[in-house]
C-alpha atoms as a printed R data frame, in Angstrom:
    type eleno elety resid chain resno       x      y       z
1   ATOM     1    CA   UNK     A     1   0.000  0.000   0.000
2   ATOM     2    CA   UNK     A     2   1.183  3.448  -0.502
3   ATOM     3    CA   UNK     A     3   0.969  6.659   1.218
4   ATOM     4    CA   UNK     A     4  -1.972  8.713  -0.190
5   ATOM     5    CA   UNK     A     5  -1.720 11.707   2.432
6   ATOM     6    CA   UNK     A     6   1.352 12.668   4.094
7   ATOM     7    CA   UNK     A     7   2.153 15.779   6.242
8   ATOM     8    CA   UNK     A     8   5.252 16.966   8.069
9   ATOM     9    CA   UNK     A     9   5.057 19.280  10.620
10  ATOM    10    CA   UNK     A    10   2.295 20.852   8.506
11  ATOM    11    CA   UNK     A    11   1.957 24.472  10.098
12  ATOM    12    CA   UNK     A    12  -0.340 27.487   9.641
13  ATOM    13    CA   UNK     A    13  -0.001 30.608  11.954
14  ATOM    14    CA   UNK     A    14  -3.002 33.264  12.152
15  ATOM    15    CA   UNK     A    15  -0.983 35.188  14.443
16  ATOM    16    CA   UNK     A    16  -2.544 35.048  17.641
17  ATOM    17    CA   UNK     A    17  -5.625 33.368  16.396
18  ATOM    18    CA   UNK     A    18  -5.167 29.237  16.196
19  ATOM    19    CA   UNK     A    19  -4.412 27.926  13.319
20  ATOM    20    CA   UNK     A    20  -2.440 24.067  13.552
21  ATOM    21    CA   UNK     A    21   1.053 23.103  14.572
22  ATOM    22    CA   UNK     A    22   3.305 20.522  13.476
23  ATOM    23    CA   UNK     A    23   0.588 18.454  11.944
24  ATOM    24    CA   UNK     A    24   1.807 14.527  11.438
25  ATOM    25    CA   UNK     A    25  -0.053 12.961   9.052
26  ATOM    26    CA   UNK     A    26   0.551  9.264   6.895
27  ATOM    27    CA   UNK     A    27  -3.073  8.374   5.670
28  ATOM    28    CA   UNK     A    28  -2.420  4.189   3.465
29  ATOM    29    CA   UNK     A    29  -4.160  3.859   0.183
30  ATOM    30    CA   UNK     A    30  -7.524  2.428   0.798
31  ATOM    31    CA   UNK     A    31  -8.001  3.830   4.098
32  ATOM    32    CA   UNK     A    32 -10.785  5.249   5.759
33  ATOM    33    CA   UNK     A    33  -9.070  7.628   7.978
34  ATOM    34    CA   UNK     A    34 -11.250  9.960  10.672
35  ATOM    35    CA   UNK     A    35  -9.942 13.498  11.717
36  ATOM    36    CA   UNK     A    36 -11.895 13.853  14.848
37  ATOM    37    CA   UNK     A    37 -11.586 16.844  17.490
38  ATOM    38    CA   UNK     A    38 -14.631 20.072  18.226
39  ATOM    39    CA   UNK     A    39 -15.280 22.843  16.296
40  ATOM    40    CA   UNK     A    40 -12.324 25.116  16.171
41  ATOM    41    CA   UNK     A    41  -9.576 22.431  16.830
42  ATOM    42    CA   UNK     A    42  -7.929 22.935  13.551
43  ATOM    43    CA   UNK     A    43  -9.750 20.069  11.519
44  ATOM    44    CA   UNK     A    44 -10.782 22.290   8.603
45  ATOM    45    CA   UNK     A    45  -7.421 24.654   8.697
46  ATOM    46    CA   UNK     A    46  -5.702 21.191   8.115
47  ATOM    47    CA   UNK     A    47  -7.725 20.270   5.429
48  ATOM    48    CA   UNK     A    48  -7.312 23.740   3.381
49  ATOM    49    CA   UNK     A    49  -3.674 23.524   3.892
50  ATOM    50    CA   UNK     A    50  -3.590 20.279   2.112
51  ATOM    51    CA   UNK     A    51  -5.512 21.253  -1.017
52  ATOM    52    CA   UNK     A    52  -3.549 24.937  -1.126
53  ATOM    53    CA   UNK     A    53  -6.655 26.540  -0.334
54  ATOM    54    CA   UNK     A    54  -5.061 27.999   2.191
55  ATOM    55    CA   UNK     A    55  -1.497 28.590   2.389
56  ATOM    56    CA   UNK     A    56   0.768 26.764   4.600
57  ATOM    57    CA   UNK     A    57   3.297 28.686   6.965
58  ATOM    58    CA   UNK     A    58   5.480 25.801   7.096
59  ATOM    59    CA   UNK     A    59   5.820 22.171   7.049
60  ATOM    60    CA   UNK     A    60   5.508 19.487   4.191
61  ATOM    61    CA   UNK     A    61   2.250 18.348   2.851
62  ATOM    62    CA   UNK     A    62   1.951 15.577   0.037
63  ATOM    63    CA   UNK     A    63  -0.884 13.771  -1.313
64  ATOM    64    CA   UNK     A    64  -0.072 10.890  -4.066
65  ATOM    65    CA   UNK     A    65   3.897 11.740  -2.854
66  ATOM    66    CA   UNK     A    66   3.481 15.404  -5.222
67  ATOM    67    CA   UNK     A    67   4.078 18.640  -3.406
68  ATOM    68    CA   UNK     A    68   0.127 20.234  -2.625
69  ATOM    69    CA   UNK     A    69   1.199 23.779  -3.592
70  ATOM    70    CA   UNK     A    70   3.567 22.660  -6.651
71  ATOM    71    CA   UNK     A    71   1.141 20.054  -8.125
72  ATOM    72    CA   UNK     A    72  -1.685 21.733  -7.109
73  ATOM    73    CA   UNK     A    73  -4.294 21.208 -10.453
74  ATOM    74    CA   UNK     A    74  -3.170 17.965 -10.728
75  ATOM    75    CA   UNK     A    75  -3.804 16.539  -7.290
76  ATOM    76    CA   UNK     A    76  -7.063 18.430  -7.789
77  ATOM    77    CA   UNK     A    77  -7.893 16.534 -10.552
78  ATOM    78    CA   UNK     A    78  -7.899 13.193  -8.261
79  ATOM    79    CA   UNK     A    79  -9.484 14.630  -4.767
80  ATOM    80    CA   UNK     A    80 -13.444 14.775  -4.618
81  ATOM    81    CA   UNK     A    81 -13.739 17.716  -1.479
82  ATOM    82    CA   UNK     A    82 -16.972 18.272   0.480
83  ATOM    83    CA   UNK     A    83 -16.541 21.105   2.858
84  ATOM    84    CA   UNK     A    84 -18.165 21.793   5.898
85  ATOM    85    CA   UNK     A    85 -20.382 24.631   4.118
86  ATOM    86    CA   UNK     A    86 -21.308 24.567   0.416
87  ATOM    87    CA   UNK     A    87 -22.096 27.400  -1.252
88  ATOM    88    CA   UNK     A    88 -23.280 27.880  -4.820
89  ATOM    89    CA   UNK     A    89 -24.846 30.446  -6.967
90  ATOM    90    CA   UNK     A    90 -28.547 30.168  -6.107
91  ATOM    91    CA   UNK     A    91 -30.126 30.733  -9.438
92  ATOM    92    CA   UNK     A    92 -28.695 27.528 -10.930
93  ATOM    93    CA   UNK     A    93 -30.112 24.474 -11.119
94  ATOM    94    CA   UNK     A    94 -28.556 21.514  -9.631
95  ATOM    95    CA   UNK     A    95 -28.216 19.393 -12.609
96  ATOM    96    CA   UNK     A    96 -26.491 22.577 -14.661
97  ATOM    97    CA   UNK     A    97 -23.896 23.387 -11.518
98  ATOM    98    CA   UNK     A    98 -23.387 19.773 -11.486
99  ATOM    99    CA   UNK     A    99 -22.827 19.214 -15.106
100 ATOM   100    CA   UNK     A   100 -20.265 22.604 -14.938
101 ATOM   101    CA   UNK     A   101 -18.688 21.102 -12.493
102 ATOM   102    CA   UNK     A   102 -18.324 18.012 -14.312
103 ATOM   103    CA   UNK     A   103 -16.859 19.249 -17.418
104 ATOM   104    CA   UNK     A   104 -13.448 20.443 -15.595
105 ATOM   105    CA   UNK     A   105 -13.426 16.154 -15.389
106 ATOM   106    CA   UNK     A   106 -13.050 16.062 -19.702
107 ATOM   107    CA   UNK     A   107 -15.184 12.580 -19.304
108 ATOM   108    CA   UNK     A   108 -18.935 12.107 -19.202
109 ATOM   109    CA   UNK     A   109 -20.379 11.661 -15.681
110 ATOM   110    CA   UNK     A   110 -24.172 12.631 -16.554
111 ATOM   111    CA   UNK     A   111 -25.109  8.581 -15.462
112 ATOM   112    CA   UNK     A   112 -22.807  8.958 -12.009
113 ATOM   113    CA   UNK     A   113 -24.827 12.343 -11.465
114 ATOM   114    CA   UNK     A   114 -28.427 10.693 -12.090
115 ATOM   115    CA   UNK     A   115 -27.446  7.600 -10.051
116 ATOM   116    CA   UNK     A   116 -26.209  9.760  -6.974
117 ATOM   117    CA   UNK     A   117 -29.304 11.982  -7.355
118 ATOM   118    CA   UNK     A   118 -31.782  8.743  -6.719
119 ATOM   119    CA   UNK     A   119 -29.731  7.710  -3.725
120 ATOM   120    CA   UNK     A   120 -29.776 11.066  -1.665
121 ATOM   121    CA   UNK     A   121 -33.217 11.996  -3.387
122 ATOM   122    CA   UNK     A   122 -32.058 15.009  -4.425
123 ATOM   123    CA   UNK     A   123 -34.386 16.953  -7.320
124 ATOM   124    CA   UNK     A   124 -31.921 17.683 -10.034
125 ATOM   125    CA   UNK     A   125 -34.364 20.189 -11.654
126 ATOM   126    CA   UNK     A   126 -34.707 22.242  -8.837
127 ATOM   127    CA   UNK     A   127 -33.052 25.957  -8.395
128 ATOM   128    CA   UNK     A   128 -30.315 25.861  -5.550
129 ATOM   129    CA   UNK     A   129 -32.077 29.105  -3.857
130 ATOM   130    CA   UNK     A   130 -35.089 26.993  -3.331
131 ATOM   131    CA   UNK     A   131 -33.570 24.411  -1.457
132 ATOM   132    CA   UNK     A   132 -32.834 23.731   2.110
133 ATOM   133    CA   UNK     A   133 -29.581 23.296   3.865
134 ATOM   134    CA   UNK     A   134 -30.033 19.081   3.237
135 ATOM   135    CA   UNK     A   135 -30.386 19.599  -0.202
136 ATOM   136    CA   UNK     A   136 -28.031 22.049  -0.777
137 ATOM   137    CA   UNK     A   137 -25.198 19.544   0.961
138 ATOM   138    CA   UNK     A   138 -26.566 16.439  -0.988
139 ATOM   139    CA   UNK     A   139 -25.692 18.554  -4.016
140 ATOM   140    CA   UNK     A   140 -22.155 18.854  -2.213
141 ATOM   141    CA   UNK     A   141 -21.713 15.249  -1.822
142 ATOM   142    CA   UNK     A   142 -22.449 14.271  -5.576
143 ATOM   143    CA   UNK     A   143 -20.058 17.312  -6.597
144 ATOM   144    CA   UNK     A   144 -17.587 15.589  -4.177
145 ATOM   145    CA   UNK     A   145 -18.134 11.818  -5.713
146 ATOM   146    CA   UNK     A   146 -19.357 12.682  -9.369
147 ATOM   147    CA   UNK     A   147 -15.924 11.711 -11.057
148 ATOM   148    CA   UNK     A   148 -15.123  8.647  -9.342
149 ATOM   149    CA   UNK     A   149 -11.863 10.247  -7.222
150 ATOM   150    CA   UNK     A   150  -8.962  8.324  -5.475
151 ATOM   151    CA   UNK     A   151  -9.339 10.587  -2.729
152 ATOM   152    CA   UNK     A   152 -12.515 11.368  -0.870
153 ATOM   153    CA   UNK     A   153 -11.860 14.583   1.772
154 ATOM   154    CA   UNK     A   154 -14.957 14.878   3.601
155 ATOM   155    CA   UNK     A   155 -15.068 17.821   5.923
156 ATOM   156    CA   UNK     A   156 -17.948 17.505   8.338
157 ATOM   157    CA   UNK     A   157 -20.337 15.866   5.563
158 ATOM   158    CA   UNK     A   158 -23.367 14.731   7.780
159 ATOM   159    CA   UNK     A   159 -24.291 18.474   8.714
160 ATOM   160    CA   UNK     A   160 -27.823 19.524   7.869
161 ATOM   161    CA   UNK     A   161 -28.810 15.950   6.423
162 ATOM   162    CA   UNK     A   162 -31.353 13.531   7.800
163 ATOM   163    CA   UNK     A   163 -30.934 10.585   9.660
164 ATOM   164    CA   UNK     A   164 -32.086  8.156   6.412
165 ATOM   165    CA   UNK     A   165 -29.836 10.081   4.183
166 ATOM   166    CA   UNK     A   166 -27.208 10.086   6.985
167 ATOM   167    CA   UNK     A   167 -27.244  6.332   6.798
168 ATOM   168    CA   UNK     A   168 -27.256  6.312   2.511
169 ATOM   169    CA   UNK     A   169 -24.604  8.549   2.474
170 ATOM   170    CA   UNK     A   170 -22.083  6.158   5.050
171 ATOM   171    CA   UNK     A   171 -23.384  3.230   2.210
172 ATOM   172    CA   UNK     A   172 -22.133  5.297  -0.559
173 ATOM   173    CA   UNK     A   173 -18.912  6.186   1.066
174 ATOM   174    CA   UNK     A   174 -18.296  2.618   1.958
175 ATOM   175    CA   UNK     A   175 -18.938  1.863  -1.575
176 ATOM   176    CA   UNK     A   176 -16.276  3.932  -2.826
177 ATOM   177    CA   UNK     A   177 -13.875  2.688  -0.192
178 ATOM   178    CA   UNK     A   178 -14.588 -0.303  -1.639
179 ATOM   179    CA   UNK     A   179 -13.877  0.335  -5.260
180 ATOM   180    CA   UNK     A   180 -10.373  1.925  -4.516
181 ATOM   181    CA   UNK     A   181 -11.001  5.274  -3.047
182 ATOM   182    CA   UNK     A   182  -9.292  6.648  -0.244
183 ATOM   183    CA   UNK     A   183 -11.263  8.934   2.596
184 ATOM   184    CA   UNK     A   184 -10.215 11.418   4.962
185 ATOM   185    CA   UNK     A   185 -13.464 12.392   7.090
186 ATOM   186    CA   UNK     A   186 -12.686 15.097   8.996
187 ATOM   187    CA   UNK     A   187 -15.942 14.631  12.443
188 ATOM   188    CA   UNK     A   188 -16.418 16.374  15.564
189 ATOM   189    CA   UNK     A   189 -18.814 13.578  16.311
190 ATOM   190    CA   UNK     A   190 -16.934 10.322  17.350
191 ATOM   191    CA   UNK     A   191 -19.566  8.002  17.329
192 ATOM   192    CA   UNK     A   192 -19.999  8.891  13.116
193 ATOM   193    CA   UNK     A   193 -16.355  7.908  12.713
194 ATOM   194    CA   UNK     A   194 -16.473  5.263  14.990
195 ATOM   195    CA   UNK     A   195 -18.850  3.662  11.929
196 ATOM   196    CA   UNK     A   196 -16.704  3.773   9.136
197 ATOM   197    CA   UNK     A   197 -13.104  4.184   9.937
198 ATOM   198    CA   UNK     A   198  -9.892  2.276  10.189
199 ATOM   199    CA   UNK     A   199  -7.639  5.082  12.260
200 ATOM   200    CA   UNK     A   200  -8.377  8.552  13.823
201 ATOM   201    CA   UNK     A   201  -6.065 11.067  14.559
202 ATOM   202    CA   UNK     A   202  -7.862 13.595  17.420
203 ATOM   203    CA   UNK     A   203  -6.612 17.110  16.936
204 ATOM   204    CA   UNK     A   204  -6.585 19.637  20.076
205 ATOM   205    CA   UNK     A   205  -5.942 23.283  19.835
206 ATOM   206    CA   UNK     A   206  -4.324 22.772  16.407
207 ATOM   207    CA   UNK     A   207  -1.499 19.771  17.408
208 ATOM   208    CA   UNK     A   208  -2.765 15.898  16.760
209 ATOM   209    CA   UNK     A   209  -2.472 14.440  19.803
210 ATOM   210    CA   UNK     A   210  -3.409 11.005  19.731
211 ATOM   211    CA   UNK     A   211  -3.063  8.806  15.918
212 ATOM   212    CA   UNK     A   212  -4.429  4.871  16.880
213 ATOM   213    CA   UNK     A   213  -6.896  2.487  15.324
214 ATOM   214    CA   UNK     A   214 -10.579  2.442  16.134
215 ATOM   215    CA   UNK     A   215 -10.155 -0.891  17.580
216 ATOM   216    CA   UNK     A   216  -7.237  0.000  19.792
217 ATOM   217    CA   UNK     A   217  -8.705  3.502  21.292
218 ATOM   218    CA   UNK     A   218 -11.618  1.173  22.220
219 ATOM   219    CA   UNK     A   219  -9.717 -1.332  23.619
220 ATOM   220    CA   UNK     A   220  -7.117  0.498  25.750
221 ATOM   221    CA   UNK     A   221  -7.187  0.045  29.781
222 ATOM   222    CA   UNK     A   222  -9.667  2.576  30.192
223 ATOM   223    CA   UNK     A   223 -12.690  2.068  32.813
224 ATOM   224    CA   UNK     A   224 -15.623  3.728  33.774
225 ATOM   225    CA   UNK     A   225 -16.213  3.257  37.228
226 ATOM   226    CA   UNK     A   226 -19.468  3.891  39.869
227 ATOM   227    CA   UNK     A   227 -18.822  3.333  43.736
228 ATOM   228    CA   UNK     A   228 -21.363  4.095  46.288
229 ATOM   229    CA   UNK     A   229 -20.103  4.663  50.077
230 ATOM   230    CA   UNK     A   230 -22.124  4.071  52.821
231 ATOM   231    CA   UNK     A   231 -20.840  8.017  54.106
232 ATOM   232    CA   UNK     A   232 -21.342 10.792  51.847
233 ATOM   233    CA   UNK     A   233 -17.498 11.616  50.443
234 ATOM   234    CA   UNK     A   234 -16.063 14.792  50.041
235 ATOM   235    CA   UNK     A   235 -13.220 14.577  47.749
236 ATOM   236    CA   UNK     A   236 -11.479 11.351  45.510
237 ATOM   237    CA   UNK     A   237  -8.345 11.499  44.380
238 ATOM   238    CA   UNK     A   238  -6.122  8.610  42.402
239 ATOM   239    CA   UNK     A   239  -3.570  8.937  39.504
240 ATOM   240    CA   UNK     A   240  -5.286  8.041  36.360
241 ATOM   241    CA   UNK     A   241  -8.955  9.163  36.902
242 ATOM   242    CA   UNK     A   242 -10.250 12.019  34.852
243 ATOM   243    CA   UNK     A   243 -14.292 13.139  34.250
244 ATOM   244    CA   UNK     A   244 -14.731 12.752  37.919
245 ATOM   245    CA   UNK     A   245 -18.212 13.266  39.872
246 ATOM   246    CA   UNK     A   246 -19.476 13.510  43.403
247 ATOM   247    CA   UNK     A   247 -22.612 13.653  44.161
248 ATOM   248    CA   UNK     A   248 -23.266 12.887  48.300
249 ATOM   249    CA   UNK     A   249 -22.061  9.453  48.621
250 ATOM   250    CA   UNK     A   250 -21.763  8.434  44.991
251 ATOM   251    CA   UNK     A   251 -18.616  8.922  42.811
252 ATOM   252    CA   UNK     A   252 -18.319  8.294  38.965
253 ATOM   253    CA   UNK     A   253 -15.006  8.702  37.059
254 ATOM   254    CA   UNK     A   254 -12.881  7.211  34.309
255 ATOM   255    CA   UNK     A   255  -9.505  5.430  34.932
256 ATOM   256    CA   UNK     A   256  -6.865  4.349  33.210
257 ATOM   257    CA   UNK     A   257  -3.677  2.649  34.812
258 ATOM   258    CA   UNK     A   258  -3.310 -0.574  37.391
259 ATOM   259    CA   UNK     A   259  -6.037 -2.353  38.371
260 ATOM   260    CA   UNK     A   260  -4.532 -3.219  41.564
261 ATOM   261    CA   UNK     A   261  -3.800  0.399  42.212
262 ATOM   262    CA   UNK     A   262  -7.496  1.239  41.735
263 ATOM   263    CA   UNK     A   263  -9.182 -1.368  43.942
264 ATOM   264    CA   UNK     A   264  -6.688 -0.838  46.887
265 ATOM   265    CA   UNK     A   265  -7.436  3.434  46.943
266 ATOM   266    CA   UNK     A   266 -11.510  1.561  46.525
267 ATOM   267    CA   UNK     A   267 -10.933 -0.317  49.992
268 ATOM   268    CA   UNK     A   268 -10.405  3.129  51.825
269 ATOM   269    CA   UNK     A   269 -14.138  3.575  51.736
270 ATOM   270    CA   UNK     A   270 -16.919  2.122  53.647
271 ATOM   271    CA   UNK     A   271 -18.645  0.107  49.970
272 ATOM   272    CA   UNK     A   272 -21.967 -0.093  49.553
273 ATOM   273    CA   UNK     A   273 -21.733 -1.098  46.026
274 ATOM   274    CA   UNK     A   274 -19.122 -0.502  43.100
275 ATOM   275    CA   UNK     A   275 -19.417 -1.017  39.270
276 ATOM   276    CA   UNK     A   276 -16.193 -1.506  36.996
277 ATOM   277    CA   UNK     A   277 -17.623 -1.069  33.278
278 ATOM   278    CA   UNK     A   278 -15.912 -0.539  29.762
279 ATOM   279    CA   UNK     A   279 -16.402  3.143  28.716
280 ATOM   280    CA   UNK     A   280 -18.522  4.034  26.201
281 ATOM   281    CA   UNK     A   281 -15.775  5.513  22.678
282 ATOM   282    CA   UNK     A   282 -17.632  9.118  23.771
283 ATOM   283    CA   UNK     A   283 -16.324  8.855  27.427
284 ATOM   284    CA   UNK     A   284 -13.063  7.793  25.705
285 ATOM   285    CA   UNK     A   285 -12.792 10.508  23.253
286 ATOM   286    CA   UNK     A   286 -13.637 13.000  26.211
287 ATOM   287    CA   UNK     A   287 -10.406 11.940  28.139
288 ATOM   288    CA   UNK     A   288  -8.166 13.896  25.942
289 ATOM   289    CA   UNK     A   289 -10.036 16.947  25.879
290 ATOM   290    CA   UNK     A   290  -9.399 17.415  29.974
């Protein structure tokens, strides 16, 4: 497999606004990867910088191993790019900004348009002023997907759609996954990556810190645990815990660490009852963010 998407201390400074730092990146052909972290954490910056929308302040940024400033039109030519807002000119009609967009493609992709259209139910007929925000980002997604791309960058796609077209458009992308293509899907929603993806890097205030597979973030030593004390309890501290809560003689937190460790700081208290769970990817995901 190669490497589709690779970054190198990718860096771009606003000043004293946030923009990311020393971004690490190595996204495998075929690979679903998610870009997960909240609103403002430097997910879309990222993005931009890789397809020169933006430009970068420093760093190295390569997708198919070509420079993304110097080879700019012709990485272009390979990406499909949904961003987190679409905008379009609204007295268009969906099938003639779709067919425009199409031509820049120099093949015919009228059938790939029509076919997308009946999956997302989208009216091609209709004027883009007259539709909603759904509509307007199913006309987004079929842009993004109309030419059959080896690259897939999907930047918050699920904003604004329905829950049945949510689910139709994780088929489609799976579907494309399967044929070849290769998706970066750039969430602040970890349970919507959790569906579809192979590895996430979580990005924090513009650094990634965390790059692991789905299977091993969910896997990892982390525990949610619930004691009740038959005294109400003031304060709990232990190496480890994070998202803790006290409320009278209950106490809720999540820890990660030795076992051992845990239960002998548990025998301090007078137990009523205690509950040692797996946390839920959420809870997980939550962790990294205190």
């Amino acid at each position: 497999m190669g490497i589709v998407i690779e970054t190198n201390k990718l860096t771009k400074s606003y000043g004293k606004s946030r923009g990311i730092i020393d971004v690490d990146l190595k996204i495998e052909e075929g690979e679903i990867f998610g870009f997960i972290g909240p609103n403002g954490a430097g997910k879309s910056t990222t993005i931009r910088t890789l397809l020169s929308l933006i430009t970068k302040t420093s760093g190295d940024a390569k997708i198919f191993g070509l420079d993304c400033h110097q080879h700019r039109v012709e990485i272009l030519s390979n990406i499909g790019y949904l961003p987190s807002e679409v905008f379009y000119y609204d007295n268009m009609r969906a099938i003639d900004l779709l067919k425009y967009s199409a031509s820049f493609y120099k093949k015919d992709c009228t059938a790939r348009i029509i076919e997308l259209a009946n999956v997302l139910e989208l009216d091609l007929n209709k004027k883009i002023e007259d539709m909603s925000l759904g509509n307007k980002k199913k006309v987004g997604i079929i842009q993004g997907l109309l030419h059959s791309p080896k690259l897939i960058i999907l930047d918050e796609p699920t904003s604004g759609l329905d829950p049945l077209i949510q689910k139709k458009f994780f088929e489609l992308i799976l579907e494309e996954n399967k044929k070849g293509a290769t998706i970066l899907f750039s969430s602040h929603i970890l349970s919507e990556v959790q569906k579809i993806c192979d590895r996430v890097a979580i990005i924090k205030e513009g650094k990634i810190i965390s790059t692991q597979r789905i299977s091993d973030l969910q896997q990892e030593a982390y525990k949610k645990v619930n004691f009740t004390s038959r005294n109400n309890i003031d304060e709990f501290n232990l190496f480890g815990t994070s998202d803790i809560h006290i409320q009278g003689n209950s106490v809720s937190f999540i820890f990660k660490g030795d076992c051992n460790k845990l239960l002998h700081e548990l025998t301090n208290f007078d137990l009523q009852n205690v509950e040692i769970n797996e946390p839920s990817l959420e809870e997980i995901f939550l962790h990294y963010y205190i």
